[in-house]
C-alpha positions as CSV (number, residue, x, y, z in Angstrom):
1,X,-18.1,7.8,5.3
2,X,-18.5,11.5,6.2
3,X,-19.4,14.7,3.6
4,X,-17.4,14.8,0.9
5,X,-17.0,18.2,-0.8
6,X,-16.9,19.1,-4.6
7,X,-16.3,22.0,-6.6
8,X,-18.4,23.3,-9.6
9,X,-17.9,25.3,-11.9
10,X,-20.2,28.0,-14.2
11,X,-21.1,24.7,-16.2
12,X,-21.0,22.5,-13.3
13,X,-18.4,20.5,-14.0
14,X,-17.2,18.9,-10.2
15,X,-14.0,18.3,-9.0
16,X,-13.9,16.5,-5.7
17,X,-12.0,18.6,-3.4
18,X,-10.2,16.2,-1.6
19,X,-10.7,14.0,1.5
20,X,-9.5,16.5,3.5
21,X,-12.0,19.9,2.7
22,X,-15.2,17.3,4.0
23,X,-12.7,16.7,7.6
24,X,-12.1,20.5,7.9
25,X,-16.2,20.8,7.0
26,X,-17.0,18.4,9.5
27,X,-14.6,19.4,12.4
28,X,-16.5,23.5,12.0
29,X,-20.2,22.0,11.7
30,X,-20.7,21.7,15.5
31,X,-19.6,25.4,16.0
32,X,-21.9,27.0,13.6
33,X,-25.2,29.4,15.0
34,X,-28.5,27.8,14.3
35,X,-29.6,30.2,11.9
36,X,-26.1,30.1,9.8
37,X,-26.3,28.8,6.0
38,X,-24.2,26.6,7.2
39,X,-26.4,24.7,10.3
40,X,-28.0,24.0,7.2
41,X,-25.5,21.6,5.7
42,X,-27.7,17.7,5.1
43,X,-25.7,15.2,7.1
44,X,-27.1,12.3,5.2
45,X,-27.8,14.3,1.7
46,X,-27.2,16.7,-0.6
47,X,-26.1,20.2,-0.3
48,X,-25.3,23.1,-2.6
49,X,-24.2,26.7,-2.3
50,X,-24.0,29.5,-5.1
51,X,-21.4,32.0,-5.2
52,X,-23.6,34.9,-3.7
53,X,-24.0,32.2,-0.5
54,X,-21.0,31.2,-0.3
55,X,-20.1,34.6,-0.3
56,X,-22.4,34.8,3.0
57,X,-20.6,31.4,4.2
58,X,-17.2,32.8,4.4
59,X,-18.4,35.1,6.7
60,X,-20.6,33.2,9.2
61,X,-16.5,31.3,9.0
62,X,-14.7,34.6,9.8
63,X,-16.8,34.7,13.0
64,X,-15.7,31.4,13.9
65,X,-12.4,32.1,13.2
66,X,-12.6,35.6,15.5
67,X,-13.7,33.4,18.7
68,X,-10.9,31.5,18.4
69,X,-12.6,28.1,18.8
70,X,-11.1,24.9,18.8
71,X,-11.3,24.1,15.0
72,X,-9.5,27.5,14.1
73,X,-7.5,25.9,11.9
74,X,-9.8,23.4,10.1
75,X,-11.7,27.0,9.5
76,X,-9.3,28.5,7.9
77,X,-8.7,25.6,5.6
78,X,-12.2,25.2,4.6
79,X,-12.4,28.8,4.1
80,X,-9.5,28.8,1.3
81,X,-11.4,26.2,-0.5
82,X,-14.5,27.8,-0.6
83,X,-12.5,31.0,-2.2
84,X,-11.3,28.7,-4.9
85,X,-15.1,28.2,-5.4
86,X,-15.7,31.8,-5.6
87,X,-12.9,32.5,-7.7
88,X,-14.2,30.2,-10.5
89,X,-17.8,31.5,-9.9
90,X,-18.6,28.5,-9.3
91,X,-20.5,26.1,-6.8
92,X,-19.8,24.2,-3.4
93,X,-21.3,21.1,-3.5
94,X,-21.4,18.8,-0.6
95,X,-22.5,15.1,-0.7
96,X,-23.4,13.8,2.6
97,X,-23.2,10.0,3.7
């Protein structure tokens, strides 16, 4: 089944964010350093990032995005959803098989 990858808002009210945002997730996940918030994504549960983290996320994705790797582009994608996130002050929640 994969991650599948929600959106909260400040009263944590979740909108799934599409089939398509837990494929971009999944397709960056091997690329990420060991100590990155994101190596710390649960596979097989649950996983939740604030706005100040995912703040920190977006970053750790710019650097994959600067070594040109081959999931550039499922990088960038992921990245604009997690700005939506940010943008509502909201949270990324990810759900994992």
């Amino acid at each position: 089944m994969g991650l599948a990858v929600y959106i909260e808002d400040q009263n944590h009210q979740r909108v799934y964010a599409g089939r398509e945002a837990g494929a971009y997730l999944e397709a960056i996940l091997p690329h990420v350093d060991a100590d990155s918030l994101l190596a710390g994504v649960h596979l097989h549960g649950d996983t939740m990032f604030n706005s100040p983290q995912l703040m920190r996320v977006m970053g750790e994705i710019d650097l994959l995005i600067e070594r040109n790797f081959d999931a550039k582009g499922d990088a960038v994608e992921f990245k604009s959803i997690l700005e939506g996130a940010v943008r509502r002050r909201g949270y990324l929640w990810i759900s994992g098989d």
